[in-house]
Structures are given as C-alpha cells and as structure tokens.
Backbone as CSV, one residue per row, in Angstrom:
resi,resn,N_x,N_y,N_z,CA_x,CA_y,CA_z,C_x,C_y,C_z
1,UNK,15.670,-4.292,-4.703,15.381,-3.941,-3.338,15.437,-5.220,-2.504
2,UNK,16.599,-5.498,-1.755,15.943,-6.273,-0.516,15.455,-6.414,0.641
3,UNK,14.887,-7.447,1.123,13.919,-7.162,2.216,14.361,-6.211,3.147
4,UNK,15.711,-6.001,3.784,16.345,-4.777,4.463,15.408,-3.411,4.330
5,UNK,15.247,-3.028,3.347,15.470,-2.212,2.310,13.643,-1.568,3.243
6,UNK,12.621,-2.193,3.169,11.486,-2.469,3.459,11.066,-2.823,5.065
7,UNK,12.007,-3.716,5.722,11.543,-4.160,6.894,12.028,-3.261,8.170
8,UNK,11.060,-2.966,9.020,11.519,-2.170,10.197,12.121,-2.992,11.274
9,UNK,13.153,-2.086,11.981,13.937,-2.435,12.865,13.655,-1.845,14.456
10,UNK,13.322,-0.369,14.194,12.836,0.169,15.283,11.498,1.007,15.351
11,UNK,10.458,1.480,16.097,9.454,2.786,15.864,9.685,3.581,14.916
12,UNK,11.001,4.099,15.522,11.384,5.288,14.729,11.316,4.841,13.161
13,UNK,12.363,3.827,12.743,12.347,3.239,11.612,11.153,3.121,10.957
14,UNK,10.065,2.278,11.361,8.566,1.978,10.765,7.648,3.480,10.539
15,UNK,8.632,4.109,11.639,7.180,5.036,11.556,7.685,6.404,10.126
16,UNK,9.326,6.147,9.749,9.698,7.054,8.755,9.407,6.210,7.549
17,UNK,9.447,5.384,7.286,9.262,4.371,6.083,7.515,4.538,6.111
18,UNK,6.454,4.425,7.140,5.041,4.590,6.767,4.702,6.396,6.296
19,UNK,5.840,6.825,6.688,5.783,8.373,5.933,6.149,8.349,4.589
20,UNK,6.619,7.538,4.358,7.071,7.737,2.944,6.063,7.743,1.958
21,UNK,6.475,8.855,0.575,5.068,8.929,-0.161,4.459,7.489,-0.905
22,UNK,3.371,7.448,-1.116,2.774,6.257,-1.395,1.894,6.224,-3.002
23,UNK,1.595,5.732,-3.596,1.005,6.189,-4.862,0.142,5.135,-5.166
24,UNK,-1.475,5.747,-5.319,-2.332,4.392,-5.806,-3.284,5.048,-6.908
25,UNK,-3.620,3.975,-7.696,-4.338,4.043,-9.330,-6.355,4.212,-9.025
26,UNK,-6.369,5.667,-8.579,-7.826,6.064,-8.419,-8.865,5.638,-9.877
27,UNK,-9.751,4.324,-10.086,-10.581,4.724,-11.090,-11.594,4.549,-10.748
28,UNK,-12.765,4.915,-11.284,-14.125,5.499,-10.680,-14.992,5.213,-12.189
29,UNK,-15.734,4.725,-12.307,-16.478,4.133,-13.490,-17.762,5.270,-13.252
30,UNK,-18.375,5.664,-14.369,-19.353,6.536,-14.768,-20.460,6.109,-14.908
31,UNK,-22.216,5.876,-14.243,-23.641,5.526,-14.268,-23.091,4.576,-16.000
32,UNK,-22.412,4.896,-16.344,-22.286,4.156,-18.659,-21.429,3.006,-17.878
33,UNK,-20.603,2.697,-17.151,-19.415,2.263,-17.574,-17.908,2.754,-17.953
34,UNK,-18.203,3.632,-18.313,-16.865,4.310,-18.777,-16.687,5.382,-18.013
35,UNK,-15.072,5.150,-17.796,-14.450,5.700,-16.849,-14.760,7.091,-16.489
36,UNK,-14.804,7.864,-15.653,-15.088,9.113,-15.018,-13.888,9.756,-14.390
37,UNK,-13.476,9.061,-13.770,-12.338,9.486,-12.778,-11.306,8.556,-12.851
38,UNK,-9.938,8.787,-13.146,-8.789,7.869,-13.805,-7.573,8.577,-13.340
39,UNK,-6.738,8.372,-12.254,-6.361,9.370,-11.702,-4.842,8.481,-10.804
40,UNK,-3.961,9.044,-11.077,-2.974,8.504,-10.087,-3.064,9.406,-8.965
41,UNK,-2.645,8.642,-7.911,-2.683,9.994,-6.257,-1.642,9.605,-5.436
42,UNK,-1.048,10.245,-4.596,0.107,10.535,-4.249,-0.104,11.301,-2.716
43,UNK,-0.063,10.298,-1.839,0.012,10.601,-0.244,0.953,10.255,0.339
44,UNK,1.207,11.110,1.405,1.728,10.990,3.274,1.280,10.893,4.009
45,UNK,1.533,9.419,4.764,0.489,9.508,6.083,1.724,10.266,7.237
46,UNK,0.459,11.237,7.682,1.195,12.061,8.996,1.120,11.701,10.439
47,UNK,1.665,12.213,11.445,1.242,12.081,12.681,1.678,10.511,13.024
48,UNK,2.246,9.988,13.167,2.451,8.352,13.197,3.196,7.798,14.484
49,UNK,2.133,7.198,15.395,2.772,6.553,16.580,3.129,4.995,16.748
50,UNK,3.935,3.907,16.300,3.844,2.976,15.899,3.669,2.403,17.214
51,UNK,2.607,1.722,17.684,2.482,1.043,19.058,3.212,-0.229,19.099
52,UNK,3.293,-1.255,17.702,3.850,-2.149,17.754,4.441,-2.234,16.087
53,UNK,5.657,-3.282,16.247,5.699,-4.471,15.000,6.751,-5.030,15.635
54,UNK,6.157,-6.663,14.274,6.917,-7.708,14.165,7.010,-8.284,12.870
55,UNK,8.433,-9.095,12.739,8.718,-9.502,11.368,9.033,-10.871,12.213
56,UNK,8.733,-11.550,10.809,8.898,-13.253,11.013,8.554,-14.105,9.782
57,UNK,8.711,-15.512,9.915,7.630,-16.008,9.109,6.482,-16.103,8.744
58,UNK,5.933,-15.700,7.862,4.512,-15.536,7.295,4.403,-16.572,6.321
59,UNK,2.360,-16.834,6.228,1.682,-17.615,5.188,1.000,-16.381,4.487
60,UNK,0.744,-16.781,3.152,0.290,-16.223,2.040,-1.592,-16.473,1.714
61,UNK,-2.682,-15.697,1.838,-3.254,-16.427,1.347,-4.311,-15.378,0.257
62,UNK,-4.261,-15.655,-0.848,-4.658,-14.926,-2.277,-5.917,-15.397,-2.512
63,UNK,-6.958,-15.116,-2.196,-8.355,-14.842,-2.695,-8.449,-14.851,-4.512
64,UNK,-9.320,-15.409,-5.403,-9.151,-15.233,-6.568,-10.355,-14.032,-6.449
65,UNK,-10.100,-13.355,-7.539,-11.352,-12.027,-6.946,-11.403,-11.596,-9.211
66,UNK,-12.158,-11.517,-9.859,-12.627,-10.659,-11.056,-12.053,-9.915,-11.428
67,UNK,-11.801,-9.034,-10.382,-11.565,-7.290,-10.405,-10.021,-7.236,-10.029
68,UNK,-9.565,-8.103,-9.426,-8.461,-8.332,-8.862,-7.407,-9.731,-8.974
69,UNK,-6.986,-9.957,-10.288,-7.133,-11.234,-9.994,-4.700,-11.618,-9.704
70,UNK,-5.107,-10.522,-8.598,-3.307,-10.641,-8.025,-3.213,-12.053,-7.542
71,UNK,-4.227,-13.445,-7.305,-4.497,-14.648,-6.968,-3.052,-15.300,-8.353
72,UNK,-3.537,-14.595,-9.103,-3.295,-15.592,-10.200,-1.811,-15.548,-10.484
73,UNK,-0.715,-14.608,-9.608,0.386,-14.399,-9.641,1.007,-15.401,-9.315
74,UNK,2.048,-16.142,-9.989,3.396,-17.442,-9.322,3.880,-16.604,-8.036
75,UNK,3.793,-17.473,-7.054,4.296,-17.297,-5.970,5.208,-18.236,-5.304
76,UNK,7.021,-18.032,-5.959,7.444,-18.894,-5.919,8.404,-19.293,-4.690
77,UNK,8.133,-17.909,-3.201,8.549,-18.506,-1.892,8.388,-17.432,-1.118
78,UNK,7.803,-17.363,-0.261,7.577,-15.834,0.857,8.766,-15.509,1.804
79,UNK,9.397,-15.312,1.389,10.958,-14.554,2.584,10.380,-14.092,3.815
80,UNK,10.000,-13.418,4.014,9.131,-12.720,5.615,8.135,-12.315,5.350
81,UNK,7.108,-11.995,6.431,6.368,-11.238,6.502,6.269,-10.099,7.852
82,UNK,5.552,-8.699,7.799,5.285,-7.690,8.461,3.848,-7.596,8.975
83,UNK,4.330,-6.856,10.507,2.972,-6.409,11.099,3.007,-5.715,11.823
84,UNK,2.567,-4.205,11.181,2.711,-2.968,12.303,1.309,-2.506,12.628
85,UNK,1.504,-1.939,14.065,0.130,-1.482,14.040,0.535,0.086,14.949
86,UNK,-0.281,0.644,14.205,0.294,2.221,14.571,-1.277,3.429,14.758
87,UNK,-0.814,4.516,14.984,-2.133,5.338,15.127,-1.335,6.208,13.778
88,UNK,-2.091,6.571,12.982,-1.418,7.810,11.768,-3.310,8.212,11.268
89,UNK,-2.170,9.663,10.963,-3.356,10.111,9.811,-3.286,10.028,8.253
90,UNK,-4.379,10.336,7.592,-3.836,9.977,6.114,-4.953,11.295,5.446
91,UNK,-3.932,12.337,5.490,-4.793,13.922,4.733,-4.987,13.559,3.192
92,UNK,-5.478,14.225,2.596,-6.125,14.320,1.615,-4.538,14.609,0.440
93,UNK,-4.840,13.294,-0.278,-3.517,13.483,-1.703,-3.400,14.364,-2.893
94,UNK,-2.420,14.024,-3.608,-2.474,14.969,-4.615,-2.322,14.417,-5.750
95,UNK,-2.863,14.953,-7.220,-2.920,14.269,-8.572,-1.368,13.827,-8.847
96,UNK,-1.700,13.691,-9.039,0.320,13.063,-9.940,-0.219,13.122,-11.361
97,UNK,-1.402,12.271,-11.408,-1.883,12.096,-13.043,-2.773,12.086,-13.220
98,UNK,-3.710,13.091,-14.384,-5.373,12.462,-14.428,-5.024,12.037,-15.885
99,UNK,-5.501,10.809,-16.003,-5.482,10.096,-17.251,-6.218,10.452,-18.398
100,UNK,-7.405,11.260,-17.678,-9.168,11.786,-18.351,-8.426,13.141,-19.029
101,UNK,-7.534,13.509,-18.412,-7.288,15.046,-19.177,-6.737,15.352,-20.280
C-alpha cells in the first residue's frame, strides 16, 4: 500500500475512506484476570462531514506504555503525516470473532 492509497485529496475522498470498515481487537479481563470478553469488531462510521484536512510533514512521538508497548517499534522514517477533523457517527459494530466461543 502506498501512501496514495491512504491519504485524502478531497472531503469527498476523506470522508469515503473514514467510511470504510474498520476492525479492532475487543478484550475485557474478568474480576480473576482471565479473559471474559475476547472479541474482534467490525464498524462504519456513518453520517460524515469532513470540516477540514491536511497532509504534510509530521513528527512522531511514542509514549513507552506496559500494555502497549507500540514505543518499542524501529521507526526507520515518517513519509507524511494526516489531520482530519470531521463530525461522524460511530453505531454500534458487529462480531467478526469471539475468541471465548
């Protein structure tokens, strides 16, 4: 994929690419520790008025975090960066996967 591929050109553009479906890794730990809820999910954000964006040069800056530690990734040169700011809604997703089942 290159940056093309990802970066908006017009409203229209940003605002069909922030429609596009999206997929994030739901887990939910149980009063024990062990997992409860383990779940892939699968949304569309609707309704989408993009008031603005801009692409340009961007800085990077990675927090080291426990739980998260995407810090610790080689980051070996940032091509652009994005910044849209839009009004959308984001309805309620759907399983793709429960891992627990």
């Amino acid at each position: 994929m290159n940056k093309d591929d990802t970066a908006c050109n017009d409203p229209d553009d940003c605002a069909a690419k922030l429609a596009k479906t999206a997929v994030n890794l739901k887990l939910i730990p149980s009063v024990t520790g062990k997992p409860q809820i383990a779940e892939l999910v699968a949304f569309e954000m609707t309704n989408i008025t993009v008031k603005g964006f801009w692409r340009g040069r961007a800085r990077l800056h990675l927090v080291p975090h426990v739980n998260a530690p995407v810090a610790d990734l080689p980051v070996r040169r940032i091509v652009e960066g994005q910044h849209i700011i839009a009004d959308l809604s984001l309805p309620y997703g759907r399983v793709v996967h429960d891992y627990l089942a």
